[in-house]
C-alpha positions in Angstrom: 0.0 0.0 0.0 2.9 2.1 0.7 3.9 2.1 -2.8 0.5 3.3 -4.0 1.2 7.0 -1.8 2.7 9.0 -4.6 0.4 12.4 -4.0 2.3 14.9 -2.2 0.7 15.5 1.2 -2.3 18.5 0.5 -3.3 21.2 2.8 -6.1 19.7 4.3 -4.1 16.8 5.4 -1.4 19.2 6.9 -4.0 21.2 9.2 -5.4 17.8 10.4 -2.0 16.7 11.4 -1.1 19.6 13.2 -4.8 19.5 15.1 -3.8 16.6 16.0 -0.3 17.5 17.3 1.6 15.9 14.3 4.8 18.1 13.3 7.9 16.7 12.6 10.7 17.6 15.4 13.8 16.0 16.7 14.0 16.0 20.7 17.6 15.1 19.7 18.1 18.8 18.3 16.3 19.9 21.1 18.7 19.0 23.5 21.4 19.1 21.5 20.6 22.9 20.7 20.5 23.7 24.4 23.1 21.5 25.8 25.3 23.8 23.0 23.7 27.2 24.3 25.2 25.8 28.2 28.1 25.0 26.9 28.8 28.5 25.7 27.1 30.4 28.7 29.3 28.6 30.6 32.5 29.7 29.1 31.3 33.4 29.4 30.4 32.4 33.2 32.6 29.6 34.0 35.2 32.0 36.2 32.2 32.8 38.1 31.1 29.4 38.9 34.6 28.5 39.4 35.2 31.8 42.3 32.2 30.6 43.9 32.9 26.8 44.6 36.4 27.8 45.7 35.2 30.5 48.0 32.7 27.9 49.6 35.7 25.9 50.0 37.7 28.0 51.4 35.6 29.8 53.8 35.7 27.1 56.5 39.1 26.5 55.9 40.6 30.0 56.7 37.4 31.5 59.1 37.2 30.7 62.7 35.2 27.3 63.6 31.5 27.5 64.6 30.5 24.9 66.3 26.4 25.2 67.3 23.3 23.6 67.8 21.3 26.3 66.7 18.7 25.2 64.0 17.9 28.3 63.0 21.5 29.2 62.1 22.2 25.9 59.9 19.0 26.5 58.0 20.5 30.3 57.6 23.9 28.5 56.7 22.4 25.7 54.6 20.5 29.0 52.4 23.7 30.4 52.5 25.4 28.0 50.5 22.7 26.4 48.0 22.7 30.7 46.8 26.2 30.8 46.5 26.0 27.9 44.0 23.0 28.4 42.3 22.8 32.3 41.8 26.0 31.4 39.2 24.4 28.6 37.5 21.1 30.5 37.1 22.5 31.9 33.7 23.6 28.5 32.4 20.5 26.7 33.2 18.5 29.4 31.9 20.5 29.7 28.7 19.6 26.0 28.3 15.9 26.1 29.1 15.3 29.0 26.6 17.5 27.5 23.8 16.0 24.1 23.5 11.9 25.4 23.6 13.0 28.1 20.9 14.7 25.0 19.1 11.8 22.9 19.8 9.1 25.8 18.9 11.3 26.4 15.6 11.1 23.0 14.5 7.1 22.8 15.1 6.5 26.0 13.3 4.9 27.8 16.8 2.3 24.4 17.3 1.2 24.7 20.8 -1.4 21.8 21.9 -2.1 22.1 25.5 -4.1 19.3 25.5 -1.6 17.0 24.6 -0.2 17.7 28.0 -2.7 16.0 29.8 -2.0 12.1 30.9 -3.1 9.7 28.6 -2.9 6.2 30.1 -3.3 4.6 26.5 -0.2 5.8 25.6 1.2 3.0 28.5 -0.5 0.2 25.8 1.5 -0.1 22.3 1.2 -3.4 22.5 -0.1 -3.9 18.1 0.3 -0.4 18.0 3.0 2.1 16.2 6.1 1.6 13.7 7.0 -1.6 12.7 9.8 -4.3 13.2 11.5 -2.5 10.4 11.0 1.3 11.9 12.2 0.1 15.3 14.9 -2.0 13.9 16.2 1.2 11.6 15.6 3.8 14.1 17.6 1.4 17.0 20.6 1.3 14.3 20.7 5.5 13.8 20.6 5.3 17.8 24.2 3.2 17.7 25.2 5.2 15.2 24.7 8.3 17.3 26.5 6.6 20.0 29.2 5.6 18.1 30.0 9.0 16.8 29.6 10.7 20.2 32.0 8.1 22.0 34.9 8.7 18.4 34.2 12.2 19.6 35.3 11.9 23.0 38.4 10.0 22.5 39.5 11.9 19.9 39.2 15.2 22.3 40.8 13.0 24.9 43.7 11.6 22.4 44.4 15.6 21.1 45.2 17.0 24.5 47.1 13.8 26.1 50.2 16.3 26.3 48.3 18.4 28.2 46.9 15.7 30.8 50.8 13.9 31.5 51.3 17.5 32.2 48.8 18.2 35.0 51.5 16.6 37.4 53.6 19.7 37.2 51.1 22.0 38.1 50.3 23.5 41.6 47.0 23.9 42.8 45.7 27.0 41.0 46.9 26.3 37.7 45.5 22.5 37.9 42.6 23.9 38.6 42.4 26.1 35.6 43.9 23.7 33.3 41.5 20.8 34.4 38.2 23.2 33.6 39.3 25.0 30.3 40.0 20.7 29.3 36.9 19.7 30.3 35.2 22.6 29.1 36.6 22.2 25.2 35.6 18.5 25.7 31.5 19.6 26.3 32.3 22.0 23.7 33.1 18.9 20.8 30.4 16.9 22.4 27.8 20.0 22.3 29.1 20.6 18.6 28.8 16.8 17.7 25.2 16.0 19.4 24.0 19.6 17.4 25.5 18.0 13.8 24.0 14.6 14.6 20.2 16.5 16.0 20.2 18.5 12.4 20.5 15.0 10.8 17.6 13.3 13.3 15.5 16.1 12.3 15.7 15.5 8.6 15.3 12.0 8.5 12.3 12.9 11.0 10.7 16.2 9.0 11.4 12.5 5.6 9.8 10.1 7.4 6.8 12.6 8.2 6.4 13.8 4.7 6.1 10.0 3.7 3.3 9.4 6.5 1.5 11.8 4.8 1.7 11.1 1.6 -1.4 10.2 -0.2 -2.7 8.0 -3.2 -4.2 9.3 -6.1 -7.9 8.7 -4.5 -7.3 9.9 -1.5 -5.7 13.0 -2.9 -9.0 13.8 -5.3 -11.0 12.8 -1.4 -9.1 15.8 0.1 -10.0 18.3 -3.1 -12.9 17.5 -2.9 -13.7 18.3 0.6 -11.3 21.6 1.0 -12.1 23.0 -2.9 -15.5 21.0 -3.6 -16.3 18.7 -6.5 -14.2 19.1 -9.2 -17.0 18.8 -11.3 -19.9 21.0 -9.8 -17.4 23.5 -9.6 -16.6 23.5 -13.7 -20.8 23.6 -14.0 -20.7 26.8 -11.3 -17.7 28.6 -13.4 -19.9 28.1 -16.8 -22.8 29.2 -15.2 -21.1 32.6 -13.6 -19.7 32.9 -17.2 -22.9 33.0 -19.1 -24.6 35.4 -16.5 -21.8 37.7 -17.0 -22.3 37.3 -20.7 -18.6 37.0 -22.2 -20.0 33.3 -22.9 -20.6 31.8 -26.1 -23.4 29.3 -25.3 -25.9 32.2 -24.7 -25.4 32.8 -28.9 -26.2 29.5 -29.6 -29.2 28.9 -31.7 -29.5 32.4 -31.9 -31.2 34.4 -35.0 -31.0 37.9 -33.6 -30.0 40.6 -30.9 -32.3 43.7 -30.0 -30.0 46.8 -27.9 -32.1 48.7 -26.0 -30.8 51.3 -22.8 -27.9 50.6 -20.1 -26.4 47.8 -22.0 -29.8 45.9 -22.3 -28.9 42.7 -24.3 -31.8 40.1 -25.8 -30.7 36.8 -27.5 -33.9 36.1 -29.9 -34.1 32.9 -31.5 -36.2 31.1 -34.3 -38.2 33.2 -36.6 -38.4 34.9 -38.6 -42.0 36.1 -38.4 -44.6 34.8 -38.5 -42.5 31.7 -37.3 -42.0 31.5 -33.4 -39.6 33.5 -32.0 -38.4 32.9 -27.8 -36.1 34.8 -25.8 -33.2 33.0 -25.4 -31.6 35.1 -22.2 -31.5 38.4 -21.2 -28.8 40.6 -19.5 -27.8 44.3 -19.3 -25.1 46.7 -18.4 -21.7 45.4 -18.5 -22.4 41.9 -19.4 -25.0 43.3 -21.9 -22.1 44.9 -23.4 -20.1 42.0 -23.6 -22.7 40.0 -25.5 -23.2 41.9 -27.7 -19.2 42.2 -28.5 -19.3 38.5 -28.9 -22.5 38.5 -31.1 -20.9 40.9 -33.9 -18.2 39.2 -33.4 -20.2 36.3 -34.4 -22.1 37.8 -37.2 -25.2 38.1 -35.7 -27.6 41.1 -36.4 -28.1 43.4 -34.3 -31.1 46.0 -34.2 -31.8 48.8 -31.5 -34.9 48.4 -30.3 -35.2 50.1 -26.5 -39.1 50.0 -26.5 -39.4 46.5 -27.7 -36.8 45.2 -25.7 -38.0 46.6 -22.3 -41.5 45.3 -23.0 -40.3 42.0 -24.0 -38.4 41.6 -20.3 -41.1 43.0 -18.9 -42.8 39.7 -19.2 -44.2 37.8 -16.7 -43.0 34.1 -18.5 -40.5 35.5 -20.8 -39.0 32.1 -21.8 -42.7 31.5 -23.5 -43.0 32.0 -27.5 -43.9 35.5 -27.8 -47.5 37.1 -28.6 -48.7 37.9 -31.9 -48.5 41.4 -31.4 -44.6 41.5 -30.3 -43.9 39.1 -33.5 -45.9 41.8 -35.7 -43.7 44.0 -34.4 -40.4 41.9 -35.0 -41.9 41.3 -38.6 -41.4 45.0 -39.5 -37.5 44.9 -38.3 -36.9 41.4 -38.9 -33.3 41.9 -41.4 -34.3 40.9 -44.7 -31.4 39.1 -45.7 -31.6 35.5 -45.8 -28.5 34.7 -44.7 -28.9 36.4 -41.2 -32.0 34.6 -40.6 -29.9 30.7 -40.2 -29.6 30.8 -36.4 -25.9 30.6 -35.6 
């Protein structure tokens, strides 16, 4: 069946998807795109981080001891020292946060479905349900190939600054210190850069793999038409029918033997005759449209007479479409064109 979806996914199908909280995203770029924004916040901030660990370090090292039973002052301690760690990481953790649901928003187009937020305990069954053994089995091989590439990563980061780690023996205190975090912090800066590479990847084999669930066959593709444009075909009939009550169309000349003018673009298609034979009124129209038809009637050959009295009594009818009355064909008789070749209805 798979084979048969050759339609591009339409419109219609789209906006159902998306009702239904269908986009294609990558929680891979996600995290990869905010583990990357950390990662950078944290070399603008990572003195910061790095002054305040040693200072709570050093504090009860170089101070005088306090030893008390207080509770009240080891709560006010306890405070003391959660702030001093987390008013620096505040900006790294925020940096992430922010980055990943503008990565996350960016990818889904600004698709916000509250209601998908709610717990859904049939989301605990897939037993029958979801991708196949083929899906699962292809999606479980990009996962070790993910893994693969983020370990190579690492040991290459490790292998290109062995120098530096034999030479961390050397160092006193401070400069370990510093040399261990700028290390560590150009290895999260590889991995960051790896895991973004690999998300933009995961996200287009994901935005693929959506475009293919929505692809359509050639039925269901006419099925969606149909309901967001209408019937293909009752929309040709209403196009032909706007058309001829605007009068540019042909088929209002058809069958017709002659055209009376009368004021404001007043247009009347006569046909049979002539008199005394019966003569109808084929259709009727005025203004623009009347001046339309009567463009395509000379340029159809048909004759044309002026005949504003005539012609405002004959749409003044209550059954216009009826043969007309003796005395209205009398009347025709005397302007009927005499030349036999206009009277052959075109």
């Amino acid at each position: 069946m798979s084979e048969d979806r050759t339609q591009e996914p339409s419109k219609l199908r789209r906006q159902q998807a998306r009702e239904r909280g269908q986009v294609a995203h990558s929680a891979e770029l996600t995290g990869s795109v905010g583990l990357l924004a950390a990662v950078v916040m944290l070399g603008f901030r990572g003195n910061d981080i790095t002054t305040s660990l040693v200072t709570l370090l050093r504090e009860p090292l170089l101070g005088a001891p306090s030893i008390t039973a207080d509770p009240s002052e080891v709560v006010m301690r306890l405070r003391q020292l959660a702030l001093g760690v987390i008013w620096p990481l505040i900006p790294v953790v925020g940096s992430f946060v922010l980055a990943a649901i503008g990565a996350h928003q960016a990818q889904v187009q600004g698709l916000w479905v509250p209601g998908l937020l709610a717990p859904d305990p049939t989301r605990l069954w897939t037993l029958g349900q979801g991708q196949g053994i083929v899906t699962r089995g292809g999606r479980g091989l990009w996962s070790l190939i993910k893994a693969i590439a983020i370990v190579a990563v690492a040991a290459w980061s490790i292998r290109r600054g062995w120098l530096d780690f034999q030479q961390f023996g050397a160092m006193d205190t401070p400069t370990l210190a510093r040399s261990v975090g700028g290390t560590l912090w150009l290895l999260a800066t590889w991995l960051a850069t790896t895991t973004f590479v690999l998300g933009l990847i995961d996200f287009a084999l994901q935005l693929r793999r959506y475009e293919d669930l929505l692809r359509t066959t050639s039925e269901e593709h006419r099925e969606d038409q149909r309901s967001a444009e209408g019937d293909p075909a009752l929309r040709s009939k209403r196009r032909r029918l706007v058309k001829a009550w605007r009068g540019d169309s042909p088929e209002l000349l058809t069958g017709a033997s002659l055209v009376l003018t009368g004021p404001s673009g007043l247009t009347l298609v006569l046909a049979g005759g002539p008199p005394p034979r019966s003569v109808s009124l084929r259709s009727a129209v005025q203004g623009a449209s009347g001046l339309h038809l009567r463009m395509a009637a000379e340029a159809a050959k048909l004759p044309q007479i002026a005949a504003p009295d005539l012609a405002r009594r004959l749409i003044g009818r209550r059954a216009p479409a009826l043969p007309l009355p003796a005395e209205a064909l009398a009347e025709l008789a005397s302007i009927w064109p005499t030349d036999r070749a206009s009277d052959r209805p075109v």
